[in-house]
C-alpha positions in Angstrom: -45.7 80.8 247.2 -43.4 77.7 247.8 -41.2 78.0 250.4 -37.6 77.3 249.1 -35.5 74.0 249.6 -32.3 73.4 250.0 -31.7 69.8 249.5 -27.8 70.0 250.0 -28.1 72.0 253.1 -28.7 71.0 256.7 -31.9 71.8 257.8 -34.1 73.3 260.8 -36.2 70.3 260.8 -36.3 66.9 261.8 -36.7 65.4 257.7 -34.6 66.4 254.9 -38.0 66.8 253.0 -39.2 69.4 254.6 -39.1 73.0 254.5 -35.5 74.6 255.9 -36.7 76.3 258.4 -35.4 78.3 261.2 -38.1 79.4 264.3 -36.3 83.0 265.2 -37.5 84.1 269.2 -36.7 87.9 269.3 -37.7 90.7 271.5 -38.1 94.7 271.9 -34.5 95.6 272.1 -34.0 98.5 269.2 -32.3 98.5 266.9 -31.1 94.9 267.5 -34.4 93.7 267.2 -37.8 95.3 267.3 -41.7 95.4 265.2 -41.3 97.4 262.4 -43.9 100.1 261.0 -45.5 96.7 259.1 -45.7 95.1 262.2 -43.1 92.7 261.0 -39.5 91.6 262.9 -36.9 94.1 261.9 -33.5 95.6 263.2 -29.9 95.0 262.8 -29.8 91.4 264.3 -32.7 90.3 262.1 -31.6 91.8 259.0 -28.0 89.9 259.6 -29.6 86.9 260.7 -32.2 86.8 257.1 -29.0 87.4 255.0 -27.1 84.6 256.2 -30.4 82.6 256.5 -30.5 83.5 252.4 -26.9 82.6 252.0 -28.2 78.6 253.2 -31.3 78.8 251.2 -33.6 78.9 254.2 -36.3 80.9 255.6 -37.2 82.3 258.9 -40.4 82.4 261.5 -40.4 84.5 264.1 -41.8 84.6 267.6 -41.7 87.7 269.7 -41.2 87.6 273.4 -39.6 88.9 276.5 -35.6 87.1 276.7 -36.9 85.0 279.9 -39.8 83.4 278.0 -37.8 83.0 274.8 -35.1 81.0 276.5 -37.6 78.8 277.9 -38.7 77.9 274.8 -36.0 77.5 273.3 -34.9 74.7 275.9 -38.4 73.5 274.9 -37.8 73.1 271.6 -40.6 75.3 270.3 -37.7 77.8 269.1 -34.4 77.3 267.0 -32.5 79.9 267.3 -32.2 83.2 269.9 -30.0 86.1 268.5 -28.2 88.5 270.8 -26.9 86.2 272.9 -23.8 86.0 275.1 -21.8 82.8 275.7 -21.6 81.3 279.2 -21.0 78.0 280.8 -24.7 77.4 281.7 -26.4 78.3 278.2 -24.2 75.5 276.7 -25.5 73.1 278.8 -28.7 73.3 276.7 -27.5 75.6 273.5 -24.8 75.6 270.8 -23.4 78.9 269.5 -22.4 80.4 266.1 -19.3 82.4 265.4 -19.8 85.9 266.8 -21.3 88.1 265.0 -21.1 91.4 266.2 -19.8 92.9 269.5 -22.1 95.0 272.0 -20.8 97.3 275.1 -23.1 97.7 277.6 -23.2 100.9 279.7 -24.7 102.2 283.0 -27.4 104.9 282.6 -28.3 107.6 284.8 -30.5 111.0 285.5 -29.0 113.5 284.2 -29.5 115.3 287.5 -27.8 112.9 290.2 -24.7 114.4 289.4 -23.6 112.6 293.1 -22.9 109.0 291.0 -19.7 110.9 289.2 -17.9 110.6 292.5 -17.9 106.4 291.8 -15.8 105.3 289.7 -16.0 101.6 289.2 -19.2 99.6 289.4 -18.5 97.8 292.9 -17.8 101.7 294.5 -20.6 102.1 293.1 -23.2 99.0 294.7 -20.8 99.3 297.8 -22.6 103.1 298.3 -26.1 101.1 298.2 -27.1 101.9 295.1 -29.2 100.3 293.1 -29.1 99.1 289.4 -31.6 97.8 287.2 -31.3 94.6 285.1 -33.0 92.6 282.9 -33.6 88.8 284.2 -31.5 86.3 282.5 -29.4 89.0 280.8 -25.7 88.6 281.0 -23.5 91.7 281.5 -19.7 89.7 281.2 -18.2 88.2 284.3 -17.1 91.5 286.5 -21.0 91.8 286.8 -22.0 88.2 287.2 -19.4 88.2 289.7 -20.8 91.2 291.5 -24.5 90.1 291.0 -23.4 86.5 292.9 -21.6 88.4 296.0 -24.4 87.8 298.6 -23.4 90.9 300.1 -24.4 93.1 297.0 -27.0 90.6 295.8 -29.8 93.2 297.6 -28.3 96.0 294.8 -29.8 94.2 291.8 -33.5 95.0 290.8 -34.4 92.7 288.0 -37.2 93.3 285.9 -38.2 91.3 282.7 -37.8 94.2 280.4 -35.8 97.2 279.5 -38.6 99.7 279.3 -39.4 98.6 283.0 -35.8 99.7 283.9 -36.1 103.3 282.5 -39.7 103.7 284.8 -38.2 102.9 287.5 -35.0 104.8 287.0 -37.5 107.9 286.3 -39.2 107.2 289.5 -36.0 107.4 291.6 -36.8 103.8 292.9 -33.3 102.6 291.4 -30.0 104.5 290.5 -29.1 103.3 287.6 -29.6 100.9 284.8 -27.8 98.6 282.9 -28.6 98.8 279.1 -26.7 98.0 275.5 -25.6 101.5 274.8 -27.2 101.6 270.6 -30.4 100.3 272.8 -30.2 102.6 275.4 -29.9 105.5 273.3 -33.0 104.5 271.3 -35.3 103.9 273.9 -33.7 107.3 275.3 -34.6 109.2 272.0 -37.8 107.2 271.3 -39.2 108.3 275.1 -38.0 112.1 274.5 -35.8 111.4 277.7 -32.5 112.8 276.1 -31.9 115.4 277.9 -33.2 113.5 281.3 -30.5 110.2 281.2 -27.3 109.6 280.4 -24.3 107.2 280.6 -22.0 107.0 284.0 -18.4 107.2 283.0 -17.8 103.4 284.5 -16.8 101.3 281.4 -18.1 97.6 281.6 -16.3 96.8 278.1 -16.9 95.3 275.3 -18.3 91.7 274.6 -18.9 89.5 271.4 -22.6 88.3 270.7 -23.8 84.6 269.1 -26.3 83.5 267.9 -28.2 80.7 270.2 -29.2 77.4 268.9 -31.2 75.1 270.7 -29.7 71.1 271.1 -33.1 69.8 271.1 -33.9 70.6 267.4 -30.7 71.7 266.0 -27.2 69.6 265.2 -24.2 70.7 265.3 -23.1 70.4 261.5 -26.4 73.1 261.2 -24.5 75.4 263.1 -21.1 74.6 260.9 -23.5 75.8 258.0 -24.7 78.9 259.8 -21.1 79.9 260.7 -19.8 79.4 256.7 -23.1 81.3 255.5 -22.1 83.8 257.6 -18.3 84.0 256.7 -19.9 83.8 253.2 -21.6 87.4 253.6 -18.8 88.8 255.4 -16.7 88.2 252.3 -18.9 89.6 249.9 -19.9 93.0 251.6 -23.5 91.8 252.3 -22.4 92.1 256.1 -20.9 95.6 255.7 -23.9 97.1 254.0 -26.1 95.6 256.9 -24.2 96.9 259.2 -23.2 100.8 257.9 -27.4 101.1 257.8 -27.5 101.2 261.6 -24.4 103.4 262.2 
């Protein structure tokens, strides 16, 4: 079939005669963003994403990956757009961001059975005790935890790993404490792995943060984004947003 144009639109490409489209990197982070049952992208983020996508006339590829190899290429210009991602100082050296689109809370998960964390009750008690917590390279976790993770003197408490599911081994295998993991995504993998009844969250709250969507400067302009962000306000307005987003609740 013909891919749809939208003339009077600003486009993912370099020519106005081309194709709108946007190249989508996403990774294994249910139910933001997973491989369906059809072996096709699916989740809350991509769902959101396709419907504002719609809204411009456009059309999507996607490219799976793990978050470290995605931002590369997104600095590379072989990808558009990243969704699911946080604002900082350093990602806007090479990326603009939408509006926010939805908030996420990440949480700190635990064995069920080390019943010794509950004595800690904020996260730097918590590394100051030597324990260790498992993250996910290039995630950011807000600035109390960047701030922690860039204290020399706790740097030793951070095991990275490149993937979530890596996190949840070792935290099985005793070989870290605790993990930190979007609290939706946690639960998923949680439920997904039958590991219920073996983790669960720490009562340490590391709030709430908003989440953008990531457009690379190489292949995307500015005025692009300022049609992304009125697509968006466009399904917020007419309940297309709401109805994404009661399917995952």
């Amino acid at each position: 079939t013909e891919v749809a144009k939208a003339p009077d639109t600003p486009v993912a490409t370099t020519s106005s005669v081309q194709p709108c489209i946007f190249r989508l990197g996403y990774e294994a982070w249910e139910p933001y963003q997973y491989i369906g049952v059809d072996q096709k992208a699916a989740g809350l983020d991509i769902e959101l994403i396709q419907a504002i996508v719609s809204e411009m006339k456009c059309q999507l590829e996607f490219r799976q990956g793990h978050w470290s190899d995605l931002i590369v290429a997104l600095k590379k210009g072989e990808l558009d757009l990243l969704p699911g991602a946080s604002k900082t100082t350093a990602r806007e050296s090479f990326a603009y961001f939408s509006d926010s689109y939805r908030n996420e809370k990440f949480v700190l998960f635990i064995r069920s059975t080390d019943t010794a964390l509950s004595q800690f009750a904020t996260l730097p008690e918590l590394l100051a005790a030597g324990k260790k917590v498992g993250i996910v390279s290039d995630y950011y976790y807000g600035e109390a935890v960047a701030t922690l993770y860039n204290d020399a003197n706790l740097k030793a408490a951070f095991v990275e790993s490149p993937l979530s599911e890596l996190n949840l081994k070792r935290l099985q295998d005793e070989e870290i404490d605790a993990m930190f993991e979007d609290s939706l995504v946690g639960g998923a993998m949680l439920r997904r792995k039958g590991l219920s009844d073996q983790m669960g969250q720490h009562t340490i709250d590391l709030g709430q943060s908003d989440v953008y969507l990531m457009f690379g400067k190489n292949t995307i302009s500015e005025a692009q984004v300022a049609a992304f962000n009125q697509a968006l306000q466009k399904i917020q307005q007419n309940g297309s947003y709401q109805a994404i987003l009661a399917k995952y609740q």
